[in-house]
C-alpha distance (Angstrom), angle and dihedral (degrees) to the residues before:
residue distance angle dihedral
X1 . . .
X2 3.62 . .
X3 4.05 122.3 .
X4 3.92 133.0 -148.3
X5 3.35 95.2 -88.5
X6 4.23 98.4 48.9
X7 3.15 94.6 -100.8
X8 4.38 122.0 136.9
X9 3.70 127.8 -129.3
X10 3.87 109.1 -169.4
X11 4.16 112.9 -163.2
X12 4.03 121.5 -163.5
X13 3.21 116.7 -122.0
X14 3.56 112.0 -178.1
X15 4.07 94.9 42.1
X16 4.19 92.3 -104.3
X17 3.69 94.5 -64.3
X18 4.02 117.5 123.0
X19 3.90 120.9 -115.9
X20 3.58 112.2 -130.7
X21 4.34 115.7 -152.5
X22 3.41 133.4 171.9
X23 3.95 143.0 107.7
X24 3.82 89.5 -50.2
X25 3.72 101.8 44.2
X26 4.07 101.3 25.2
X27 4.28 94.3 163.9
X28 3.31 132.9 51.6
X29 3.96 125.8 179.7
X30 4.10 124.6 -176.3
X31 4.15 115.9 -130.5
X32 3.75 86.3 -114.5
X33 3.80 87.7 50.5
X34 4.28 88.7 -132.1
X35 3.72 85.0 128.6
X36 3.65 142.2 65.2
X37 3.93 136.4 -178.1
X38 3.52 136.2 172.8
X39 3.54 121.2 173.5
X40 4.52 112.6 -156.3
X41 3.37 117.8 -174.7
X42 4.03 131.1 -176.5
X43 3.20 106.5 -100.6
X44 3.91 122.7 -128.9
X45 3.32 138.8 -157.9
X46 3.98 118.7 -103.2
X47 3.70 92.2 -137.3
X48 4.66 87.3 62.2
X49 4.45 81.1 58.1
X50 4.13 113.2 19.5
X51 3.69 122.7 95.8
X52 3.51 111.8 -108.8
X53 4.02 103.3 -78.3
X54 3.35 95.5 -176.5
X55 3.83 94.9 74.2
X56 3.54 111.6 -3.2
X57 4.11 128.0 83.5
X58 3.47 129.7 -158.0
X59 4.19 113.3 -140.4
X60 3.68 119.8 -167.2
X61 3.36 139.1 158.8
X62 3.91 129.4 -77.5
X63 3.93 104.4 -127.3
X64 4.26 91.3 171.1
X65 4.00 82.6 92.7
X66 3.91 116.1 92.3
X67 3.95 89.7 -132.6
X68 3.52 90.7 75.9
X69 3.48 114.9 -167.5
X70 3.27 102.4 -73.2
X71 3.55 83.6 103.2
X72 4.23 95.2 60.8
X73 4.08 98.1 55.2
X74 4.05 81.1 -178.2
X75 3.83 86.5 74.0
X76 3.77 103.6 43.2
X77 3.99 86.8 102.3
X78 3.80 88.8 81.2
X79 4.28 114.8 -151.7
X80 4.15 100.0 -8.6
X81 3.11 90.3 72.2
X82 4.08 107.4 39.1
X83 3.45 111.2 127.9
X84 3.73 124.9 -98.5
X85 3.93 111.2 -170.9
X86 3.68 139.5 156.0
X87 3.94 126.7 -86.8
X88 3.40 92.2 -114.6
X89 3.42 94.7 52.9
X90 4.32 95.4 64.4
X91 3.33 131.3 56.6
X92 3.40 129.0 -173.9
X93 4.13 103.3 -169.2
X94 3.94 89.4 66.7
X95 4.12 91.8 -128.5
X96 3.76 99.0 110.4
X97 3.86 125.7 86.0
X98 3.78 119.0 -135.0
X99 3.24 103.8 19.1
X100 3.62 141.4 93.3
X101 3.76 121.9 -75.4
X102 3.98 89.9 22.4
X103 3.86 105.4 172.1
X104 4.31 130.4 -162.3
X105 3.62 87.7 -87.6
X106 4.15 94.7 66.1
X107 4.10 86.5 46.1
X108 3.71 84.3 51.8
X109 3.63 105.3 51.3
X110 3.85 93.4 38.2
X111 3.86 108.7 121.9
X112 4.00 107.8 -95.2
X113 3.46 88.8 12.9
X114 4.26 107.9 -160.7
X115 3.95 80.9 15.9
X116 3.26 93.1 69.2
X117 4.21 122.4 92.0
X118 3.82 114.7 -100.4
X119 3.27 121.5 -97.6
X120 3.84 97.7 34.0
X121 3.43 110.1 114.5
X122 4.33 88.4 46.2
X123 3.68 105.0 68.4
X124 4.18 117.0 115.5
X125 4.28 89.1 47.0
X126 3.37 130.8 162.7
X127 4.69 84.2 -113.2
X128 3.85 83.3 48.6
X129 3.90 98.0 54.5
X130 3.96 83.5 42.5
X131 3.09 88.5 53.6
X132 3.68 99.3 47.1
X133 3.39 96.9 53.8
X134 3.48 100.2 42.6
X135 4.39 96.3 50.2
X136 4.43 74.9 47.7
X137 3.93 90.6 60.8
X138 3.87 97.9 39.2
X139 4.03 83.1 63.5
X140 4.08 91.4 57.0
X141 4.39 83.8 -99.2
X142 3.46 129.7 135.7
X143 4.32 117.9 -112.9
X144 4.00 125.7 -111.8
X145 3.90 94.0 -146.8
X146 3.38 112.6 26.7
X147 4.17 114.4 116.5
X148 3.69 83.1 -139.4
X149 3.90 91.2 66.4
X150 3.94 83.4 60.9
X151 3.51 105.7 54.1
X152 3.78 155.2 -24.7
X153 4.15 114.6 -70.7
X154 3.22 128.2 -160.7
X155 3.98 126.3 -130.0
X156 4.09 94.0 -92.5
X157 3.73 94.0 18.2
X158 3.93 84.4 174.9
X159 3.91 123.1 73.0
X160 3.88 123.4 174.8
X161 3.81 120.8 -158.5
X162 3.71 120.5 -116.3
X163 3.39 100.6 -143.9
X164 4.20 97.7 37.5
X165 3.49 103.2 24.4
X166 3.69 87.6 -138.7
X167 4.06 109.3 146.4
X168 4.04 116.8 -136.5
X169 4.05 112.0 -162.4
X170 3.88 99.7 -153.0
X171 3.94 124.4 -160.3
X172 3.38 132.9 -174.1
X173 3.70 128.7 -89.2
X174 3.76 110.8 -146.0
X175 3.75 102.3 164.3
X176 3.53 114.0 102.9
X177 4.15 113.1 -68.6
X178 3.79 134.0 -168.6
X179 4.09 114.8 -159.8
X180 3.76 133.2 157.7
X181 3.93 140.8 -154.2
X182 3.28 118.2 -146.1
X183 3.92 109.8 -164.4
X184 4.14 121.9 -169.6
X185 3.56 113.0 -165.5
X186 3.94 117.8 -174.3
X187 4.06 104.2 -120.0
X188 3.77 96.6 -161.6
X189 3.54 94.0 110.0
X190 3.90 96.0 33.8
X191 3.76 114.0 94.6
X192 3.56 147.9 124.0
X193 3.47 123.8 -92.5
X194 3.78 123.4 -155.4
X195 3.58 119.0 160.1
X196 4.30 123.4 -138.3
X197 3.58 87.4 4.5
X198 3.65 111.5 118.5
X199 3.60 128.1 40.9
X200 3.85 134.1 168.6
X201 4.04 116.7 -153.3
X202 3.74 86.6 -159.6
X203 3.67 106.0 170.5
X204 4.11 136.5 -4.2
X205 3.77 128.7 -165.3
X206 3.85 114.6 -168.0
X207 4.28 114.3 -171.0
X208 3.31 118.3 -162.7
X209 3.61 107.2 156.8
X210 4.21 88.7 117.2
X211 3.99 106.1 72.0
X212 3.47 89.5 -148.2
X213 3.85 98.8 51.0
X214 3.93 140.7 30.5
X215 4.00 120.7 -161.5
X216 3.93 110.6 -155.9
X217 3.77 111.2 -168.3
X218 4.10 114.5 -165.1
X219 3.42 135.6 176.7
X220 3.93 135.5 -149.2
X221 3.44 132.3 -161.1
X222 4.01 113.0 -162.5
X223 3.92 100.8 -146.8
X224 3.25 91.9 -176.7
X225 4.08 126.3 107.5
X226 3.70 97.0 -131.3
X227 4.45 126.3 55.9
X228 3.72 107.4 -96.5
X229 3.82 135.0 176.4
X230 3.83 120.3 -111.1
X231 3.85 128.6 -178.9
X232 3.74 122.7 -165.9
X233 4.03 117.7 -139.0
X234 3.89 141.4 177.2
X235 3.94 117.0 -127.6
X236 4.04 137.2 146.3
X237 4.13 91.7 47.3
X238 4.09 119.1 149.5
X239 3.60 113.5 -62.7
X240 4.32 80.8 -128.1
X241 3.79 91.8 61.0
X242 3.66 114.5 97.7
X243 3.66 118.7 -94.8
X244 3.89 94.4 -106.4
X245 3.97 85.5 78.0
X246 3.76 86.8 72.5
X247 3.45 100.8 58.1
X248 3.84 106.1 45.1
X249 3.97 112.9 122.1
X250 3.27 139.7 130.8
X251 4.00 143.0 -104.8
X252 3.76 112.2 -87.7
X253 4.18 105.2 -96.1
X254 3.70 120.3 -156.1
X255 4.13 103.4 -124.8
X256 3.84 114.5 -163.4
X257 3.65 119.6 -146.0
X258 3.62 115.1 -74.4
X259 3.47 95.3 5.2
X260 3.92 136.2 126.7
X261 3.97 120.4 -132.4
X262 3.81 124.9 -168.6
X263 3.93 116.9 -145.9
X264 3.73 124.7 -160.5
X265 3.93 120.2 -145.3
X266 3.98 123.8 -165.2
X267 3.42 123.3 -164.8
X268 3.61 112.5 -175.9
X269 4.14 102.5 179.1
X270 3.98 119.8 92.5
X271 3.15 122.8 -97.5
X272 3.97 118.8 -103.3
X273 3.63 101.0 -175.7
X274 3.39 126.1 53.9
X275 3.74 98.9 -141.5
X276 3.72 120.9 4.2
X277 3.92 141.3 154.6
X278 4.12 127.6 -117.4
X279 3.79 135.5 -179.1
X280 3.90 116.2 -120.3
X281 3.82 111.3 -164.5
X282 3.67 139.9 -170.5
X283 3.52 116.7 -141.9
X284 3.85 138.1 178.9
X285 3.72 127.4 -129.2
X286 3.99 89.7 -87.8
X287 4.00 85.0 62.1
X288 3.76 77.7 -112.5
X289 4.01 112.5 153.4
X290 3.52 120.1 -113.1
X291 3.94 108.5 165.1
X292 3.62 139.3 -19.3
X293 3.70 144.7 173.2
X294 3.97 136.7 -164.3
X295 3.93 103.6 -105.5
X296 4.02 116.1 -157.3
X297 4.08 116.9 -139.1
X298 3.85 120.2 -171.3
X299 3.28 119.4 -171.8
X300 4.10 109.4 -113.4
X301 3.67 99.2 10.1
X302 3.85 144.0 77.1
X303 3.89 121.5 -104.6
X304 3.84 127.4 -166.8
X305 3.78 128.0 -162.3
X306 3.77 105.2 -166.5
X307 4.21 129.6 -175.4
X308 3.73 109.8 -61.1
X309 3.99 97.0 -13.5
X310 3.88 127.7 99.2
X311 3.75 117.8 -106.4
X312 3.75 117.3 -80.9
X313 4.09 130.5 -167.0
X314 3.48 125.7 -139.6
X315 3.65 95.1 -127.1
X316 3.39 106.8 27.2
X317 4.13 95.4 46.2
X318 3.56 97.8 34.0
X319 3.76 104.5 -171.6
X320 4.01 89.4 42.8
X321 4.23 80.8 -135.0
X322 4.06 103.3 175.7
X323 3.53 120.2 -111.8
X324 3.62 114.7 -166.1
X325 3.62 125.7 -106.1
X326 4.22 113.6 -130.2
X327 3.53 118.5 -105.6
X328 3.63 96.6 -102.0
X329 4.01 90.8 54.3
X330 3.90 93.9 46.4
X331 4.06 88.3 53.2
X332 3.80 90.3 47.2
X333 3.73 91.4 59.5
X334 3.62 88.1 58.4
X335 3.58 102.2 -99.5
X336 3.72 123.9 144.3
X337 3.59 131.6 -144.8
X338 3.93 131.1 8.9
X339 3.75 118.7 -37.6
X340 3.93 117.0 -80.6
X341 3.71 85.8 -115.0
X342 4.07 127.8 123.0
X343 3.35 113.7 -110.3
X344 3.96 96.8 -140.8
X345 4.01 117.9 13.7
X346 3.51 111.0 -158.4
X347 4.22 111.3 -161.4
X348 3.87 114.4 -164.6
X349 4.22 115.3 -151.8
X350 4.28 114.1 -155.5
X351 3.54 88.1 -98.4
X352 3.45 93.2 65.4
X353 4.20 87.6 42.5
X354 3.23 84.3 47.7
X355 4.26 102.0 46.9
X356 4.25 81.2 52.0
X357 3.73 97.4 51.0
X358 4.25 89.2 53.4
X359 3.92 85.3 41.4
X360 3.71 92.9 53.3
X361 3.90 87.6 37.2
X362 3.65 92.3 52.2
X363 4.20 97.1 41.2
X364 4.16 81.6 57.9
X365 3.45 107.5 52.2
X366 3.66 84.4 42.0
X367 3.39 96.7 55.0
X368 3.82 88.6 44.8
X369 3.97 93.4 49.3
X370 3.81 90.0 54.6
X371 4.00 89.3 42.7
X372 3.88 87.2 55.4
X373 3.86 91.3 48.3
X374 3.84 94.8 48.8
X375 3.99 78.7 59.1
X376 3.23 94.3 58.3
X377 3.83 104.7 37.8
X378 4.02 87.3 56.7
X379 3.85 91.3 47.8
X380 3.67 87.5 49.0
X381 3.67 97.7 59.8
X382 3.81 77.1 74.4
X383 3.25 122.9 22.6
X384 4.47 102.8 50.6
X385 3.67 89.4 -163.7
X386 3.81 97.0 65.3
X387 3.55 90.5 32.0
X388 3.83 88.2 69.4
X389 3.31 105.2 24.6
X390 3.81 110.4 125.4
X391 3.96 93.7 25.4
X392 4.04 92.8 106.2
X393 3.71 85.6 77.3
X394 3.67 106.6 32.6
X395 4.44 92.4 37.4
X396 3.65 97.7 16.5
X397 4.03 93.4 -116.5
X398 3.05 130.6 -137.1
X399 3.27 96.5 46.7
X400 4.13 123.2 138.4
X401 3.61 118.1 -86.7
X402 4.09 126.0 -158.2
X403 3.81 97.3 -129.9
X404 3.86 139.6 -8.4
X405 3.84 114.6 -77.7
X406 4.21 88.8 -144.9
X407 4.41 109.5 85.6
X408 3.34 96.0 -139.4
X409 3.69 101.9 62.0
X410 4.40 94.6 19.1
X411 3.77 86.9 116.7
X412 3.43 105.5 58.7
X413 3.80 133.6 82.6
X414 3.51 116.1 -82.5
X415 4.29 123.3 -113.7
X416 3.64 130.0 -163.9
X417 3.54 132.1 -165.5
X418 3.78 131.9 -127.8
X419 3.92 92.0 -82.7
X420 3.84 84.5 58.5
X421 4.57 88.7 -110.8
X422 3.82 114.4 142.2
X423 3.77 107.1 -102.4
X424 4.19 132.3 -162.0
X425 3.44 103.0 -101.5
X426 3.44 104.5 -134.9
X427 4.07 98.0 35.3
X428 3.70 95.3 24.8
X429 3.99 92.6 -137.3
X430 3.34 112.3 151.7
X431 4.00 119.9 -90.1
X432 3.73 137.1 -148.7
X433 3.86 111.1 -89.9
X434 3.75 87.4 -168.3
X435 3.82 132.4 58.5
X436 4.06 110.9 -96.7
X437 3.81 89.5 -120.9
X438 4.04 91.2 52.0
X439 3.66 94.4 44.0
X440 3.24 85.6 51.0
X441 3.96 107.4 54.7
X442 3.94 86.2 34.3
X443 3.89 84.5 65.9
X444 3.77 91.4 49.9
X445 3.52 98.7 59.9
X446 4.42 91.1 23.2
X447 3.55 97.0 110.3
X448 4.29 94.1 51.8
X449 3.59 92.5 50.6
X450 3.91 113.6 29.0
X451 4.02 83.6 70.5
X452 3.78 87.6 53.9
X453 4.17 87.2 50.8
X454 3.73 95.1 49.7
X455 3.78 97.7 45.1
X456 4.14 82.4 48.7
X457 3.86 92.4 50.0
X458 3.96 93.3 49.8
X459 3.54 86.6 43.2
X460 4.08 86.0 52.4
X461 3.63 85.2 47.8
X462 3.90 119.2 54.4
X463 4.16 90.5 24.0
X464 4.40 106.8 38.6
X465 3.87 98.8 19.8
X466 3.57 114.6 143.5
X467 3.77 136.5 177.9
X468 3.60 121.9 -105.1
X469 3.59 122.1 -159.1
X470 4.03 124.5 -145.8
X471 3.84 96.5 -70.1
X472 4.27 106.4 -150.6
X473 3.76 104.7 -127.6
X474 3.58 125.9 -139.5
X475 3.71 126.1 -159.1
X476 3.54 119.8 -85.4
X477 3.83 90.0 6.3
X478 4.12 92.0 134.8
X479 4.37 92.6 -125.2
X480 4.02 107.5 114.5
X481 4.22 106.0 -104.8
X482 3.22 146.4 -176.8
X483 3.67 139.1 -176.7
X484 3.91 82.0 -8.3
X485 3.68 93.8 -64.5
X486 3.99 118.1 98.2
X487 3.93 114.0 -119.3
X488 3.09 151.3 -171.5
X489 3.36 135.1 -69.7
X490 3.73 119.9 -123.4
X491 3.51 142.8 176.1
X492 4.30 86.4 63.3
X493 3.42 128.5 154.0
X494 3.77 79.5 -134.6
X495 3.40 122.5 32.6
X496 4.03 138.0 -165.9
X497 3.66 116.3 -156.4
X498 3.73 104.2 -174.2
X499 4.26 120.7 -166.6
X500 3.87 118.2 -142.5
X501 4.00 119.6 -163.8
């Protein structure tokens, strides 16, 4: 932390005791929780680090025993000088000659058996390879076996866990190594301190319904982090105001930090001018200027300078509406930032509720009209009858049709029945009179625009009908007959019956 005057403070926050990270303890949290740590590392693959576990053993001593190992003075030289051999050269069944772990059973199959010379069947031992490397560094040599040949150890290279009791032999890594601590510190108590430096001239009242005297209310927030002293003053006033304008201010006011403070201003000197600007300022005890803001007084009414809008009198205003201060003016009072204002403001009338509501309205049913005709084009793929129904109005169905729409029978000659539909001719089942793929995306969209074809065919009906005498039919003249006489259709999903007298 770093005071007014430049000088540092430095604060302890772990209570003098060191912080230990790495791979085995990678976070680290404070009892007062103020501090964070998290040590990441890059993580590598065993294989660029481990011995080679594919053929190589690592042989050291048993300390579970109560003898200790006081008793082996060869081993007294702790983890340097564990033993690092080949696979082949350990066994752990005991049946193989000259080689470590050799058991009874290998002295007992060995040819000649007690014939043989002593010490034959122990060559390759754990002493030996002591040995070995040992005689190797008393000649200025490096060692075969030693774990020290393998790597770098550190000072206790072996740890045990308290709470497992597990033991970790630890190495060092000297190949190149990225790692990274990341350290949260809680900033609540870290801030900057500067004293009398930020003031807010937040609001001003100015009375002047008295001729003889005008009130002027003004507040001041101290921003700051820290107590300061502020003192309010009048300046810039009408060079034909009397000279008592100028030197209007108030007594110096302790602020605390945070905190709002409400100054009172009296002016006892008639007013000259009937309406007339004034500077109010906030200064510091260095007569240093902080803030200030161009104040309106009127003569016999009330005037309020509020936030980021211009000053507005009772009277003269009426409605008090705010009118926004320019940039340069908000700043000057002490504000910081851009105004609190919306950029864009976008009003919306009841028509334009309204215009929504039908839009939303009309997007649903339309939606639920094409949901209804999905239905039906799906159950149409199986069922002809509801495939179709509804057609005589939008297609004018039945109505003659070239060749069938199914493959299978496409080449044949086409048969109706008595209600003039296309039938199968060899079952007579009714057949599609549309294409599959029409039927189909008629369905989809059957339920938006059958209502249209109805209201068009009543329409037709009370306003263009017409009527039609017996027409004579003629063979292959495309109109629907029977018995020589054109009929009607039937089987619609809206049918005319039509009287003749």
């Amino acid at each position: 932390m770093q005071e007014n005057e430049g000088s540092n403070k430095w604060k302890d926050l772990t209570n003098k005791r060191p912080v230990y990270m790495g791979t085995e303890i990678p976070r680290y949290t404070n009892e007062p929780n103020t501090i964070a740590m998290n040590y990441v590392s890059r993580k590598i693959s065993e294989s660029s680090f481990a011995l080679n576990g594919r053929n190589l053993r690592l042989m050291m001593p048993d300390d579970s025993h109560s003898t200790g190992i006081s008793m082996y003075p060869e081993l007294k030289a702790g983890p340097p000088e564990y033993l690092v051999v080949k696979d082949n050269q350990i066994q752990s069944n005991g049946k193989t000659c000259n080689v470590a772990g050799v058991g009874y059973e290998a002295f007992a199959k060995q040819p000649n058996k007690c014939a043989s010379p002593k010490g034959s069947c122990l060559e390759n031992q754990p002493l030996n390879l002591l040995k070995h490397d040992h005689d190797l560094e008393a000649v200025g040599k490096k060692g075969s076996y030693f774990l020290k040949y393998f790597g770098l150890l550190p000072l206790n290279a072996i740890v045990t866990s308290a709470t497992t009791q597990n033991k970790t032999l630890r190495m060092y890594y000297d190949d190149n190594y990225i790692s990274m601590l990341d350290v949260e510190l809680n900033a609540d108590e870290n801030v900057m301190l500067r004293r009398n430096f930020l003031a807010i001239l937040t609001e001003v009242y100015i009375e002047s319904t008295n001729g003889k005297r005008t009130n002027i209310i003004a507040k001041v927030f101290n921003n700051a982090l820290i107590s300061g002293v502020y003192i309010v003053a009048m300046a810039e006033c009408p060079l034909d105001m009397p000279a008592s304008f100028g030197n209007i201010a108030s007594k110096p006011v302790l602020i605390g930090p945070q905190k709002v403070h409400t100054f009172h201003l009296e002016v006892d000197c008639p007013l000259t001018n009937i309406d007339f600007y004034c500077t109010l300022q906030v200064l510091n005890t260095d007569s240093q200027l902080l803030s200030y803001r161009r104040i309106r007084i009127r003569s016999g009414d009330r005037c309020i300078c509020m936030w980021y809008c211009r000053c507005a009198c009772l009277l003269d205003d009426g409605a008090l509406k705010c009118n926004h201060l320019p940039t340069e003016s908000y700043l000057a009072a002490g504000f910081q930032g851009g105004m609190p204002l919306p950029i864009h403001v976008v009003q919306y009338t009841f028509i334009d509720d309204m215009i929504a509501m039908m839009f939303l309205v009309l997007l649903f049913v339309c939606i639920i009209l094409l949901s209804m005709g999905l239905v039906k084009a799906l159950v149409g793929l199986a069922v002809i009858s509801v495939s179709e129904w509804g057609f005589d109005i939008i297609y004018g169905l039945p109505k003659r049709i070239q060749k069938y729409n199914e493959k299978h029978i496409r080449e044949r000659s086409v048969v109706y029945n008595d209600n003039l539909w296309p039938v199968h001719p060899d079952t007579g089942v009714q057949v599609r009179s549309l294409a599959l793929s029409a039927e189909f995306c008629s369905n989809l969209v059957f339920f938006v625009i059958y209502p249209v074809a109805v209201i068009w065919t009543i329409i037709k009906r009370f306003f263009f009908s017409t009527q039609f005498p017996d027409v004579e039919c003629k063979e292959n003249s495309g109109c629907p007959c029977k018995g020589g006489k054109q009929v009607q259709r039937k089987n619609s999903s809206m049918q005319r019956k039509r009287s003749r007298y």
